[in-house]
DSSP file (Angstrom, degrees, kcal/mol; ACC not computed):
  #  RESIDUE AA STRUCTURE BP1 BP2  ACC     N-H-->O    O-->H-N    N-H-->O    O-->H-N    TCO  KAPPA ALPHA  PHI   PSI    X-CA   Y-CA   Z-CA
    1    1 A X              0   0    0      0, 0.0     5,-0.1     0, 0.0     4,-0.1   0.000 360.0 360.0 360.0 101.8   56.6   71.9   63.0
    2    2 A X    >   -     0   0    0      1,-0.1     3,-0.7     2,-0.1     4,-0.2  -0.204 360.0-113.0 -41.6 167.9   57.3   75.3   65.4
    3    3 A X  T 3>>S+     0   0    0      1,-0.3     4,-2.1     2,-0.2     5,-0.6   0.633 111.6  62.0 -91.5 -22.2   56.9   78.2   63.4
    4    4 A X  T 345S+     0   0    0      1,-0.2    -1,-0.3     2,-0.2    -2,-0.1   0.421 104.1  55.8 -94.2  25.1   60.8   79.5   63.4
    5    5 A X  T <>5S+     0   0    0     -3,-0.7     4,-0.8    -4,-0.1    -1,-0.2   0.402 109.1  44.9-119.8  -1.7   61.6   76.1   61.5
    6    6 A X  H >>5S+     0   0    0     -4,-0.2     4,-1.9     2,-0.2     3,-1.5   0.886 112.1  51.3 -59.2 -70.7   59.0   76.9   58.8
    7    7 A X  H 3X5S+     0   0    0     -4,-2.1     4,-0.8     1,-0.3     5,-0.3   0.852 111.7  43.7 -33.8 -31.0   60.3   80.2   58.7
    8    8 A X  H 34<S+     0   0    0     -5,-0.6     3,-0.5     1,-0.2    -1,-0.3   0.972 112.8  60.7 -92.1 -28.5   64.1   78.8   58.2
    9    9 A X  H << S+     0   0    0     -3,-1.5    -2,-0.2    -4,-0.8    -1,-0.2   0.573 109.9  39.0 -56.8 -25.3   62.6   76.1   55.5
   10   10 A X  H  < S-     0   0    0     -4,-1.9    -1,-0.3    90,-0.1    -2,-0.2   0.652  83.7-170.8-110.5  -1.8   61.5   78.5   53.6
   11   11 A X     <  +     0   0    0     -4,-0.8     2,-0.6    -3,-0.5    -3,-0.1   0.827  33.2 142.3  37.8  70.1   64.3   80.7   53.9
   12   12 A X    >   -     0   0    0     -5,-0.3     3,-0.8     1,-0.1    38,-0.5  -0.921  44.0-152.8-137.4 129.6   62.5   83.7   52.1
   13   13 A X  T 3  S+     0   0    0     -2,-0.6    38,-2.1     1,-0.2    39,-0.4   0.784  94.5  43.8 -60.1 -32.5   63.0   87.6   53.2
   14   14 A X  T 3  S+     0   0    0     36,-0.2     2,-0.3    35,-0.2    -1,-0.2   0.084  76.1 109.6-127.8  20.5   59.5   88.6   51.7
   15   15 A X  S <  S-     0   0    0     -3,-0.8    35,-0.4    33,-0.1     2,-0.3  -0.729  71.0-130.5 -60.0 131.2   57.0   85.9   52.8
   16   16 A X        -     0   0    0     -2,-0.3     2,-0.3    33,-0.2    33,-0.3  -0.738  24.0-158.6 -86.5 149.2   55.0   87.7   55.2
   17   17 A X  E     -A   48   0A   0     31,-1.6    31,-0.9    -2,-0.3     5,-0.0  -0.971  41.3 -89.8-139.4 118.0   54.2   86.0   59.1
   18   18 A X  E  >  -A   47   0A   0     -2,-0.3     4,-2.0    29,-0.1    29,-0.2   0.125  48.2-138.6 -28.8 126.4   51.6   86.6   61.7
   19   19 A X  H  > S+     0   0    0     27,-3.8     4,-1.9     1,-0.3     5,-0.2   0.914 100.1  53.5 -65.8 -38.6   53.9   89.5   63.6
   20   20 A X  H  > S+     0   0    0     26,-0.4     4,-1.1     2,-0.2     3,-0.4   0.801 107.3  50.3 -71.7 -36.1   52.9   88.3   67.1
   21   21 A X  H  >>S+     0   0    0      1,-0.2     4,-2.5     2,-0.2     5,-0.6   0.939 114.9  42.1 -73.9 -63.4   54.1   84.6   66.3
   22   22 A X  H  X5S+     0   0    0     -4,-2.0     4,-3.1     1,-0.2    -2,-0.2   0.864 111.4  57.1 -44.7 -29.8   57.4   85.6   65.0
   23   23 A X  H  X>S+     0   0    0     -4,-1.9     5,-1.1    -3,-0.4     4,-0.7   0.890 114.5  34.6 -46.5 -65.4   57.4   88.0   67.8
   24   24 A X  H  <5S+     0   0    0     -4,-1.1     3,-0.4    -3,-0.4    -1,-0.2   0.813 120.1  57.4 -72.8 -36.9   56.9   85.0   70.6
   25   25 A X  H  <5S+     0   0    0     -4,-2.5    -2,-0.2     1,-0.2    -1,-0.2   0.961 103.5  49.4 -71.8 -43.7   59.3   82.6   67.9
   26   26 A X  H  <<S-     0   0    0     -4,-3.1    -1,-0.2    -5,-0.6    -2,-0.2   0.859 102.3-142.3 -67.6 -20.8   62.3   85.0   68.0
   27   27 A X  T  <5 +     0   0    0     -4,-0.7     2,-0.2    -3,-0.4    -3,-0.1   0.991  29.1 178.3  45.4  68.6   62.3   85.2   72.3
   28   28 A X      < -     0   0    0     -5,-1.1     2,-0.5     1,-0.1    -1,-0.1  -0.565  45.1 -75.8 -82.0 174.2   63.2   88.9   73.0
   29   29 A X    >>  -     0   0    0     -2,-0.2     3,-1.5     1,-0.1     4,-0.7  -0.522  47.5-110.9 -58.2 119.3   63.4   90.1   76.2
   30   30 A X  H 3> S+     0   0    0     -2,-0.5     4,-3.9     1,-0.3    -1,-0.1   0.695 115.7  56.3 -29.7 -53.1   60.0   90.6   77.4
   31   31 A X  H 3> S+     0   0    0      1,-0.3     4,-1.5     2,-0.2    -1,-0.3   0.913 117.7  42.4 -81.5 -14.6   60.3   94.7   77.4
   32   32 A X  H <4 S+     0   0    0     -3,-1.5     4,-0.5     2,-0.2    -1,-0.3   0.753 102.0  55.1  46.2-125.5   61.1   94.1   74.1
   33   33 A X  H  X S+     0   0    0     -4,-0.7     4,-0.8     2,-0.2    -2,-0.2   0.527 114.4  49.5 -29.5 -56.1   59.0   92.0   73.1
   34   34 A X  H  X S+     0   0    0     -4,-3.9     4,-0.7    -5,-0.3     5,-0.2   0.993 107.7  46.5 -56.2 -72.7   56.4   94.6   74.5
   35   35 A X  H  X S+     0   0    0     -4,-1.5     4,-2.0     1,-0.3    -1,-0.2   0.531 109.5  52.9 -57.4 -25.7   57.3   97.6   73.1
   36   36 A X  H  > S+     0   0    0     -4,-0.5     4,-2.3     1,-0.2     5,-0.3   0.730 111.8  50.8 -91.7 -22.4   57.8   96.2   69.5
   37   37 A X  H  X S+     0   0    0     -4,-0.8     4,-1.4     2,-0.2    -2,-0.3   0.879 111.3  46.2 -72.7 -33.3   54.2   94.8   69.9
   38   38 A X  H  X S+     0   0    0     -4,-0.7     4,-2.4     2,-0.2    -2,-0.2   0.819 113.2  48.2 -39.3 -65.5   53.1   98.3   71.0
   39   39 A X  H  X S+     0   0    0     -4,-2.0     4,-2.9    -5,-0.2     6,-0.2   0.998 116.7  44.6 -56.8 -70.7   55.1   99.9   67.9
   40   40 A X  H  X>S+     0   0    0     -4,-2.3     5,-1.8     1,-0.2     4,-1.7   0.954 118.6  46.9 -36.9 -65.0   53.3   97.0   65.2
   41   41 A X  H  <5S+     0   0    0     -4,-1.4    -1,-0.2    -5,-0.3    -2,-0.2   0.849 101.0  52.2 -20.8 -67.7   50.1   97.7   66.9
   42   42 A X  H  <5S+     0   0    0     -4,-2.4    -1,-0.2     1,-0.3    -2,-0.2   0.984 122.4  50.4 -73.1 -56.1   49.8  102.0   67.1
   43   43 A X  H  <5S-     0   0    0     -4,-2.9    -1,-0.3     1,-0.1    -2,-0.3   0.636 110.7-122.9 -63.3  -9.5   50.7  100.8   62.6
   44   44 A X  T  <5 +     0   0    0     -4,-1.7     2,-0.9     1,-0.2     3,-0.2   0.973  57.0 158.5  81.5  33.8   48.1   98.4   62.2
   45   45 A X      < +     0   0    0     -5,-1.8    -1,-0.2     1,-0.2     3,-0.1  -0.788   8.2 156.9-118.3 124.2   50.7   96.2   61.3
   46   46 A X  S    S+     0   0    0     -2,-0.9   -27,-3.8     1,-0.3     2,-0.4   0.913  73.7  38.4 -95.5 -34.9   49.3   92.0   61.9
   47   47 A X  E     +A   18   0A   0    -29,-0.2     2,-0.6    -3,-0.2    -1,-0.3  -0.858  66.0 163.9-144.0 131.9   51.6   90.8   59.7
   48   48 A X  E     -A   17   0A   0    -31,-0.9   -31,-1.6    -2,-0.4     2,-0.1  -0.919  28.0-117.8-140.5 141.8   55.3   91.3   58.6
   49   49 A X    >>  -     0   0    0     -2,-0.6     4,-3.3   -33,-0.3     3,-0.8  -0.468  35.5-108.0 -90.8 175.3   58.1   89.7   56.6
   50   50 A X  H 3> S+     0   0    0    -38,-0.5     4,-3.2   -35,-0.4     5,-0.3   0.814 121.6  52.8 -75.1 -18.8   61.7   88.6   57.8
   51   51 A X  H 3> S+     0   0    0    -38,-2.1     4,-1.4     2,-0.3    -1,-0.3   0.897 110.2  46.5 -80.9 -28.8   63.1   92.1   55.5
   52   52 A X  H X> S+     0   0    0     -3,-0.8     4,-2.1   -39,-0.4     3,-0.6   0.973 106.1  56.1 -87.4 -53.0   60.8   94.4   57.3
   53   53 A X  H 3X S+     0   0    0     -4,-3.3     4,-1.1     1,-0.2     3,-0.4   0.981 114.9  41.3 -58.1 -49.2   61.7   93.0   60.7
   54   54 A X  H >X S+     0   0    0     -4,-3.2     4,-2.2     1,-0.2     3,-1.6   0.972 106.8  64.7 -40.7 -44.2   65.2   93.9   59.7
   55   55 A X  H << S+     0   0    0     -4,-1.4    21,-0.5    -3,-0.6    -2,-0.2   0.888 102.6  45.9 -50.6 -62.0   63.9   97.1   58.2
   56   56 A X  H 3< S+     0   0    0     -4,-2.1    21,-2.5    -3,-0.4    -1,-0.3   0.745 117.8  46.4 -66.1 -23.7   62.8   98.4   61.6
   57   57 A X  H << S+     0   0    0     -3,-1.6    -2,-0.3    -4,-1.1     2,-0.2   0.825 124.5   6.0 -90.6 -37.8   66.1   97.3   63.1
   58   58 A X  S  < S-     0   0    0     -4,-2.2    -1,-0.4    -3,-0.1    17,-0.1  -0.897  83.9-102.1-167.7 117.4   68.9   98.6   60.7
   59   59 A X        -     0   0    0     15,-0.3    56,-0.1    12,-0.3    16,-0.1  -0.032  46.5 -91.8 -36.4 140.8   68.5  100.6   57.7
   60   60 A X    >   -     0   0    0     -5,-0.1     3,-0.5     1,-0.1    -1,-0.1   0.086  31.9-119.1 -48.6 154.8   68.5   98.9   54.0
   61   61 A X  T 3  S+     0   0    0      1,-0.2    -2,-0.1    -3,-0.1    -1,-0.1   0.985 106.9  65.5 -76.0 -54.4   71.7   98.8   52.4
   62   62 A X  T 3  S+     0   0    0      1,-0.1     2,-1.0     2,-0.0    -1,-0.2   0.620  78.8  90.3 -40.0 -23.1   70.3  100.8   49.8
   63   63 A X    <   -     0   0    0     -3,-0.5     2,-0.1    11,-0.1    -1,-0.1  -0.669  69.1-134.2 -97.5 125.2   69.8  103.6   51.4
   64   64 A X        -     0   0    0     -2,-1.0     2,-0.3     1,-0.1    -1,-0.1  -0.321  15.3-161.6 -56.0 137.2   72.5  106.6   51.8
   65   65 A X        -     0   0    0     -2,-0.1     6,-0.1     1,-0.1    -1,-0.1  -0.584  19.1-152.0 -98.3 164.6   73.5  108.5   54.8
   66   66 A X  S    S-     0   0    0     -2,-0.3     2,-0.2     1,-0.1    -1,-0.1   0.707  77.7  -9.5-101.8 -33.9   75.2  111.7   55.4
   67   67 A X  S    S-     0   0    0      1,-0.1    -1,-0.1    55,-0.0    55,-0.1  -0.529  74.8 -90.7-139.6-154.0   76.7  111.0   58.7
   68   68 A X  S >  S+     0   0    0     -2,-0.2     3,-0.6    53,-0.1     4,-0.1   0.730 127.4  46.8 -86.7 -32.9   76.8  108.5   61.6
   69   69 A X  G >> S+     0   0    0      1,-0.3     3,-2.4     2,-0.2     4,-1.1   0.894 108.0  55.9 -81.8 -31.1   73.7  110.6   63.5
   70   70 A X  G 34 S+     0   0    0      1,-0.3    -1,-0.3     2,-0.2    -2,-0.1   0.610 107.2  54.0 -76.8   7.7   71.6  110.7   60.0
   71   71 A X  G X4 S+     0   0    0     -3,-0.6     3,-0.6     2,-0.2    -1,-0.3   0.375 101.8  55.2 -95.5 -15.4   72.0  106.5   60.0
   72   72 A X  T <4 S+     0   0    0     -3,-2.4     3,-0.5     1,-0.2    -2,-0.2   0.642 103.9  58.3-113.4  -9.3   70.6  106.5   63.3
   73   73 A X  T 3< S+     0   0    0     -4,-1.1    -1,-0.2     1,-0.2    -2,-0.2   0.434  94.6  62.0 -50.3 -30.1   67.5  108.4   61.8
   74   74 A X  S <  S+     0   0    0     -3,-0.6     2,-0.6   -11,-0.0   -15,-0.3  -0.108  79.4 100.0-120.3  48.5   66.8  106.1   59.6
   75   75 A X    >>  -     0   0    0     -3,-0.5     4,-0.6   -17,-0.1     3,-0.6  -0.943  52.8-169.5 -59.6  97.1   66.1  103.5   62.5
   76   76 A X  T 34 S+     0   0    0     -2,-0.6     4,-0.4   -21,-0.5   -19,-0.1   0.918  80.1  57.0 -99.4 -27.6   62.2  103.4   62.8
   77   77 A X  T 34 S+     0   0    0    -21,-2.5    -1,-0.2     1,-0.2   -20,-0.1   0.581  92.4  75.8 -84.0  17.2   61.7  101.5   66.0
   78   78 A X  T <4>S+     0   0    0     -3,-0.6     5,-0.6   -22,-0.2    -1,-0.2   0.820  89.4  59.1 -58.1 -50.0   64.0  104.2   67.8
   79   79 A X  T  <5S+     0   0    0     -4,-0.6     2,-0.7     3,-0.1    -1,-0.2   0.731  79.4 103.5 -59.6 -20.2   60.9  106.4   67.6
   80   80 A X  T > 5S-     0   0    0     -4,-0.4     3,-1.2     1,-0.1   -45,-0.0  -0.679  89.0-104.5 -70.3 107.2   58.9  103.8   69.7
   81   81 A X  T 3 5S+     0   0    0     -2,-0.7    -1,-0.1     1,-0.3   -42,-0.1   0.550 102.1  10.9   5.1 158.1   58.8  105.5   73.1
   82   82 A X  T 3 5S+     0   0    0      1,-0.1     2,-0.5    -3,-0.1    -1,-0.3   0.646  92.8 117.6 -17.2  63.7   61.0  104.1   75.7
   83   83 A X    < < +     0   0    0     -3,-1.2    -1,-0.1    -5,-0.6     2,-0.1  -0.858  40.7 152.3-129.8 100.5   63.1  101.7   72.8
   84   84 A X     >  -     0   0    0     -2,-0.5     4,-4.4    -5,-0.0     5,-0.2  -0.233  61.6 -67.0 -99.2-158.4   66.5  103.6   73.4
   85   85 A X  H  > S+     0   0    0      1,-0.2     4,-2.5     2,-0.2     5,-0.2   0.977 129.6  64.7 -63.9 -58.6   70.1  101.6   72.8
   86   86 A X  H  > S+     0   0    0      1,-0.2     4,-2.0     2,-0.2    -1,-0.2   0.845 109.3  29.5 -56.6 -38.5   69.6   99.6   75.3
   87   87 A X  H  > S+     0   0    0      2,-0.2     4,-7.3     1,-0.2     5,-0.5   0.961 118.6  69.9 -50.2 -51.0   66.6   97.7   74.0
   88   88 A X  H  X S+     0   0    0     -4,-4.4     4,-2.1     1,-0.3    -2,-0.2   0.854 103.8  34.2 -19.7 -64.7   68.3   98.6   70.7
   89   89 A X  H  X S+     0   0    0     -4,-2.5     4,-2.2    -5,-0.2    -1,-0.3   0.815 110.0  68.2 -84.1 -24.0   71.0   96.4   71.2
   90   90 A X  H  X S+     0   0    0     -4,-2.0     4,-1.0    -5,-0.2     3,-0.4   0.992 102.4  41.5 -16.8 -87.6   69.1   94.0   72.8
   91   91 A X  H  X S+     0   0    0     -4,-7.3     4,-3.1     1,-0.2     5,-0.6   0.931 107.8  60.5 -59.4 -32.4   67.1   93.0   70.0
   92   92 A X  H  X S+     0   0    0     -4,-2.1     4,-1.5    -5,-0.5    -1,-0.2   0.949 108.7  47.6 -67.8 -29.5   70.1   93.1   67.6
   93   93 A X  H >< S+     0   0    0     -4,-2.2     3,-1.5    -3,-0.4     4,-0.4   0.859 113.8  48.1 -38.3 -91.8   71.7   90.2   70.0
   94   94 A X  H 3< S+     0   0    0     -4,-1.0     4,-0.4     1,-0.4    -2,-0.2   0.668 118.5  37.8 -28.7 -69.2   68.4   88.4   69.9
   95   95 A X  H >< S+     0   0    0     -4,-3.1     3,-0.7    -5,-0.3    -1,-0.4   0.911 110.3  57.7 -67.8 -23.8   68.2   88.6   66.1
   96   96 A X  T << S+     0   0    0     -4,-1.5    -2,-0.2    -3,-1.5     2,-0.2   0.923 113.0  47.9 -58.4 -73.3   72.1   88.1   65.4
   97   97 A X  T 3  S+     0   0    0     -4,-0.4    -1,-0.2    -5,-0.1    -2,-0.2   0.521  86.2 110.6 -68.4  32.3   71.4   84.7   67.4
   98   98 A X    <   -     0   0    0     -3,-0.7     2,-0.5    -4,-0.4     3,-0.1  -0.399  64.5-145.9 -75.0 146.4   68.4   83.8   65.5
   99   99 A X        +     0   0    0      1,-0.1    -1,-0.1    -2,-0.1    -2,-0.1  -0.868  41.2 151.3-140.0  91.9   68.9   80.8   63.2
  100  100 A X        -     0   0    0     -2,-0.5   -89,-0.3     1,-0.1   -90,-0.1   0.357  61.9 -82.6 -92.2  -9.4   66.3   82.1   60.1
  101  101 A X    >>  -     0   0    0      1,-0.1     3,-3.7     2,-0.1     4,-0.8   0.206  52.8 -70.3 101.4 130.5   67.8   80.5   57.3
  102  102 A X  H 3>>S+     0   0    0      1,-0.4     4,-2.3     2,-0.2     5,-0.5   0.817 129.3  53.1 -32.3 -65.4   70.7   81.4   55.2
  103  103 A X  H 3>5S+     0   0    0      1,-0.2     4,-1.4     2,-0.2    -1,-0.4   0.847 106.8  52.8 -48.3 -18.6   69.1   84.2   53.5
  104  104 A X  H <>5S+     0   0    0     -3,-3.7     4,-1.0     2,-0.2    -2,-0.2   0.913 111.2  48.9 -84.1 -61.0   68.2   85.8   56.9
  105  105 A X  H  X5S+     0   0    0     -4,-0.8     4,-2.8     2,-0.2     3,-0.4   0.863 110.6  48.0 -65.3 -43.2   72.1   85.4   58.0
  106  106 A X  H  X5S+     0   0    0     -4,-2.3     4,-0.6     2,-0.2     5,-0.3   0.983 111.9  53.5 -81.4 -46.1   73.6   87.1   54.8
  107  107 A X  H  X<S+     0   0    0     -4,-1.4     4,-1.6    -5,-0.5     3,-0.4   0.840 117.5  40.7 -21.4 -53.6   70.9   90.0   55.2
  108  108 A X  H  X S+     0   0    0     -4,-1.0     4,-1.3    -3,-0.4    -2,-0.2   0.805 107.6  48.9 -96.2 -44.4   72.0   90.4   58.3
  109  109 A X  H  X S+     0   0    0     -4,-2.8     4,-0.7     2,-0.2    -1,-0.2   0.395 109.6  54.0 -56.2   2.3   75.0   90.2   58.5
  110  110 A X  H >X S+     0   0    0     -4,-0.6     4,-4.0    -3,-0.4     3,-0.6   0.838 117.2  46.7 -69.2 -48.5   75.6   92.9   55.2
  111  111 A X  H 3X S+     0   0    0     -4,-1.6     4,-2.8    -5,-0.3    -2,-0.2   0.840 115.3  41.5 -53.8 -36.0   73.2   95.3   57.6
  112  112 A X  H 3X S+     0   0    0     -4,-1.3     4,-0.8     1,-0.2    -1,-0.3   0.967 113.7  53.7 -79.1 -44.9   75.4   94.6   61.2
  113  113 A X  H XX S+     0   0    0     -4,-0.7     4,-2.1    -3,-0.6     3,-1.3   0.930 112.8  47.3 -51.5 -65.2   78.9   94.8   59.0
  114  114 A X  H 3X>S+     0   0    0     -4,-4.0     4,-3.5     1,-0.3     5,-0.5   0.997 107.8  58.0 -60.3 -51.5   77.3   98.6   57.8
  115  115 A X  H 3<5S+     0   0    0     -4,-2.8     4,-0.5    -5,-0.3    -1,-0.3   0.741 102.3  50.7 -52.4 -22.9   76.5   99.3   61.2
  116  116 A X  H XX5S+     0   0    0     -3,-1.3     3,-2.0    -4,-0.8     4,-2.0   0.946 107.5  50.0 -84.0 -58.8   80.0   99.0   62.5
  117  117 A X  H 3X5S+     0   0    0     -4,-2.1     4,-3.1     1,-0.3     5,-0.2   0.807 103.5  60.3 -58.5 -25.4   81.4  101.0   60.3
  118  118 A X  H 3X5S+     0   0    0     -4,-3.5     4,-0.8     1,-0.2    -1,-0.3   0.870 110.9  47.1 -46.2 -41.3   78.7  103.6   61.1
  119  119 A X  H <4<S+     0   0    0     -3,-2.0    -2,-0.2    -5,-0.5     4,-0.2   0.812 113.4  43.6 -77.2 -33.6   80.1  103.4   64.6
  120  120 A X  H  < S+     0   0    0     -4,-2.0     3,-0.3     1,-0.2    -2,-0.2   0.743 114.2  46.3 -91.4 -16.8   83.5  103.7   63.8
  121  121 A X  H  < S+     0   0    0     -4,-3.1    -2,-0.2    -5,-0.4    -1,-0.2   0.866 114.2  58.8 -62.0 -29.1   83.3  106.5   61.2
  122  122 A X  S  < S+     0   0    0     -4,-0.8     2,-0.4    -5,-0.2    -2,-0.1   0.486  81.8  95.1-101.6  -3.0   81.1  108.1   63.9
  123  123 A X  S    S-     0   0    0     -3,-0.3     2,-0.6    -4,-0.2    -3,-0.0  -0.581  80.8-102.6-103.3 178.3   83.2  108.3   66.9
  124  124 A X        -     0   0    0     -2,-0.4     2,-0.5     1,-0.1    -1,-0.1  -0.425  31.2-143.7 -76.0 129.5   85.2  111.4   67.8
  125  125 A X        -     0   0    0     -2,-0.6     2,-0.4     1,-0.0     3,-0.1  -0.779  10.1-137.7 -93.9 134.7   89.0  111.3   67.1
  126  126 A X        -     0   0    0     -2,-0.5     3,-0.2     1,-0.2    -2,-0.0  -0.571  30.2-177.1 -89.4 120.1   91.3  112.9   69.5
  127  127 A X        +     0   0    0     -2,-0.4     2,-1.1     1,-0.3    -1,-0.2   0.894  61.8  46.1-102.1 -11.0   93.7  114.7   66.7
  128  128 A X  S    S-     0   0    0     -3,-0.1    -1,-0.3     2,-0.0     2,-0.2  -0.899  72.6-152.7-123.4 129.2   96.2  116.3   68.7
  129  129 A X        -     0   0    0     -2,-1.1     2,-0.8    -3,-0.2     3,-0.0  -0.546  22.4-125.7 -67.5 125.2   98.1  114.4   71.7
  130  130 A X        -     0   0    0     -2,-0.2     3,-0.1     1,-0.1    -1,-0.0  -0.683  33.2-105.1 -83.7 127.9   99.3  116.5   74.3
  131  131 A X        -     0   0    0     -2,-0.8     2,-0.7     1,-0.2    -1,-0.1   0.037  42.7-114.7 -38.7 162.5  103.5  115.7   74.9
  132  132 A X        -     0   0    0     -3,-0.0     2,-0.3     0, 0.0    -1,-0.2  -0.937  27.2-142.2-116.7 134.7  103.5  113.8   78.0
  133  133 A X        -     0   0    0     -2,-0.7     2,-0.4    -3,-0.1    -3,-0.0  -0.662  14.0-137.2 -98.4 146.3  105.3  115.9   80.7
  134  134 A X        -     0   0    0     -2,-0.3     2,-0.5     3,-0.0    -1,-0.0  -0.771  22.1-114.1-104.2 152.9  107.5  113.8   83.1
  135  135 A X        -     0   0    0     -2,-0.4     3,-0.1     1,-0.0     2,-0.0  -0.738  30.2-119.1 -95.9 136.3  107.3  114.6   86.5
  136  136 A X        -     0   0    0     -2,-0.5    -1,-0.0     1,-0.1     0, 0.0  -0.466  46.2 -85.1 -84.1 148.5  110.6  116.1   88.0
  137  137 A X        -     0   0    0      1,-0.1     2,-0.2    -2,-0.0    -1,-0.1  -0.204  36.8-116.6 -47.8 135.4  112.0  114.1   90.6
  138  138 A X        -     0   0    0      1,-0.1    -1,-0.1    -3,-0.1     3,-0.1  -0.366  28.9-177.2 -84.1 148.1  110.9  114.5   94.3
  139  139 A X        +     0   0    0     -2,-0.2    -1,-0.1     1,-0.1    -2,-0.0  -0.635  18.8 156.6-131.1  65.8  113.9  115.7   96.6
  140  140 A X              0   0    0      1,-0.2    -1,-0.1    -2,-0.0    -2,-0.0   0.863 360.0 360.0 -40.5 -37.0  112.4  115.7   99.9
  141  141 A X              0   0    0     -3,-0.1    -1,-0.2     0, 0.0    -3,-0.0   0.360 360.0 360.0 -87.8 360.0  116.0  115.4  101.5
């Protein structure tokens, strides 16, 4: 039995799983892949459950923000050395198409559902329009 159809059989958030097999199970993108092996590592961390790997990815529901930037604070593998937005969103692909087991998907999909709204509270709104001037007609002739 591969390891990511234990993991969906047992469909629990807080069983913990060697991090380097889940690592290899989930197939990020190599730099990735690396860098979140790098991040576990520099913690001492061998082994982690499916809530923590969320946990690194997108803050707990539980937890309050103040703004869209103080959500992006509470990120932890952001702090890992070249893992900017692009990786970022990378791995949230990766894990969105992950098939973990029903508890895994409803987690995850509360957390991605908060995250949009983070994004849309968080961008700037243009509040005053400037009239649109018409251009007067050209009379070359």
């Amino acid at each position: 039995m591969l390891i990511m159809d234990k993991v969906r059989n047992r469909n629990d958030l807080d069983v913990r799983w060697p991090a380097g097999w889940l690592l290899d199970a989930l197939g990020f993108e190599t730099r990735v892949r690396g860098r979140l092996a790098e991040y576990l590592e520099q913690r001492e961390v061998a082994s982690l459950s499916l809530r923590e790997l969320i946990d690194l990815f997108l803050p707990p529901l539980s937890e309050p923000f103040l703004d869209f930037s103080d959500f992006w604070r509470h990120i932890p593998v952001l702090d890992q050395p070249q893992f900017g937005p692009y990786l970022h969103d990378s791995a949230l692909v990766t894990l969105t198409d992950a098939d973990l087991g029903p508890a895994f998907q409803s987690e995850w999909a509360a957390r991605l559902n908060r995250l949009k709204l983070y994004e849309l509270g968080g961008r700037r709104v243009r509040r005053h329009r400037r009239p649109h001037r018409e251009k007067a007609p050209r009379s070359d002739l």
